[in-house]
C-alpha positions as semicolon CSV with decimal commas, in nm:
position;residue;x (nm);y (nm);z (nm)
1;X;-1,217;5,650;3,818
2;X;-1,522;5,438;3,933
3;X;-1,521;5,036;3,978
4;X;-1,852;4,972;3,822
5;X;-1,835;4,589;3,834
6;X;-1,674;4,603;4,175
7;X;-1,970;4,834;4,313
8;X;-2,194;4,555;4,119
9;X;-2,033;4,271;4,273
10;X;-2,075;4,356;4,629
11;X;-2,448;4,477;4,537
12;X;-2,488;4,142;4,469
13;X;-2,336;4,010;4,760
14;X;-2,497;4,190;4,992
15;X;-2,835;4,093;4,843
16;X;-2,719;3,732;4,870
17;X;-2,657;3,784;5,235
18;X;-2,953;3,921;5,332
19;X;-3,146;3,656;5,139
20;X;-3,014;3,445;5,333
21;X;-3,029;3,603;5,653
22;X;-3,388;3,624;5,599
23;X;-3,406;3,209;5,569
24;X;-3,636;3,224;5,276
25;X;-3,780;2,880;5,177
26;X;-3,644;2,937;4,803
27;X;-3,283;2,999;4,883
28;X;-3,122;2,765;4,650
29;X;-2,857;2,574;4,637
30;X;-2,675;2,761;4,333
31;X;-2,728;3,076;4,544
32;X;-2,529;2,966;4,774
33;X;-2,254;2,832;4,569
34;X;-2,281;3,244;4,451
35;X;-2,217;3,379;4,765
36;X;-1,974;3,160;4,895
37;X;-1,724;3,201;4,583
38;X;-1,758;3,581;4,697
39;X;-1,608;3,518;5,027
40;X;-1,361;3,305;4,858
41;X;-1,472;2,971;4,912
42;X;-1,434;2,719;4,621
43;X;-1,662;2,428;4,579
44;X;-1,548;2,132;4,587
45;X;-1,699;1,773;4,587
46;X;-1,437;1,513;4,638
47;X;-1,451;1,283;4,313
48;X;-1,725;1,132;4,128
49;X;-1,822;0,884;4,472
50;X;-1,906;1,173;4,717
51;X;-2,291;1,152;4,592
52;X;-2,433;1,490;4,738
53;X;-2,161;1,521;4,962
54;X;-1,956;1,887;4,898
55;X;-1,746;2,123;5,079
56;X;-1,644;2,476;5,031
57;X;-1,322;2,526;5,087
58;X;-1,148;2,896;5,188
59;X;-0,867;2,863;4,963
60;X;-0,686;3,153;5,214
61;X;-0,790;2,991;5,551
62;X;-0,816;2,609;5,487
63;X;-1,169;2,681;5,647
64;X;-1,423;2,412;5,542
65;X;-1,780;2,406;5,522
66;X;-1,930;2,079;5,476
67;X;-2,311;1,964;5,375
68;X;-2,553;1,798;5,153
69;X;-2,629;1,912;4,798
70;X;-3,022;1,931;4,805
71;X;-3,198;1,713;4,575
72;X;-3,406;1,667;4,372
73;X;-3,525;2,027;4,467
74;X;-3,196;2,291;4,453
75;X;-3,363;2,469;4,770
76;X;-3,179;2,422;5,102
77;X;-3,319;2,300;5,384
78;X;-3,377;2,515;5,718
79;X;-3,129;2,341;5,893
80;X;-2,839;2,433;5,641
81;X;-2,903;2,782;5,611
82;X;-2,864;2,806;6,010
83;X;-2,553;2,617;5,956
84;X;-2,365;2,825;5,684
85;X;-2,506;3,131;5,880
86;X;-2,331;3,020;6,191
87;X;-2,007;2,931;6,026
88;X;-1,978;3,257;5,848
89;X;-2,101;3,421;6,173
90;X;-1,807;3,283;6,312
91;X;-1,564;3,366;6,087
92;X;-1,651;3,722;6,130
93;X;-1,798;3,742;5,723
94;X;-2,156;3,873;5,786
């Protein structure tokens, strides 16, 4: 028996991570969102006041990752890929 979407799935996570590892100036945003709902992280933006405010939240650890939705551009910023690159560091996920 062979997992064809699971063997797709972690393609596709791997090429997330090493996007990001590589701190490309085009990483965007939605990417992100991607690859964090693979490590099972859920998105969450506290209520229609949090303006670009959002976390993702590790729905097994309670872990939270916290930063600024880019805008108007959906690229993130140097400074937030070295942040969610450290934090998953951290946790041991890449």
């Amino acid at each position: 028996m062979r997992l064809v979407g699971y063997n797709k799935a972690m393609s596709k996570k791997k090429k997330l991570i090493g996007r990001l590892l590589s701190m490309p100036k085009d990483f965007t945003y939605g990417e992100l969102a991607r690859l964090m709902k693979h490590f099972g992280y859920k998105e969450s933006n506290r209520g229609k006041t949090s303006g670009s405010a959002v976390a993702f939240i590790n729905l097994e650890t309670g872990h939270i990752i916290r930063l600024h939705k880019p805008h108007p551009r959906p690229e993130l910023k140097k400074y937030q890929m070295e942040e969610v690159i450290e934090e998953l560091k951290n946790r041991g996920l890449i």
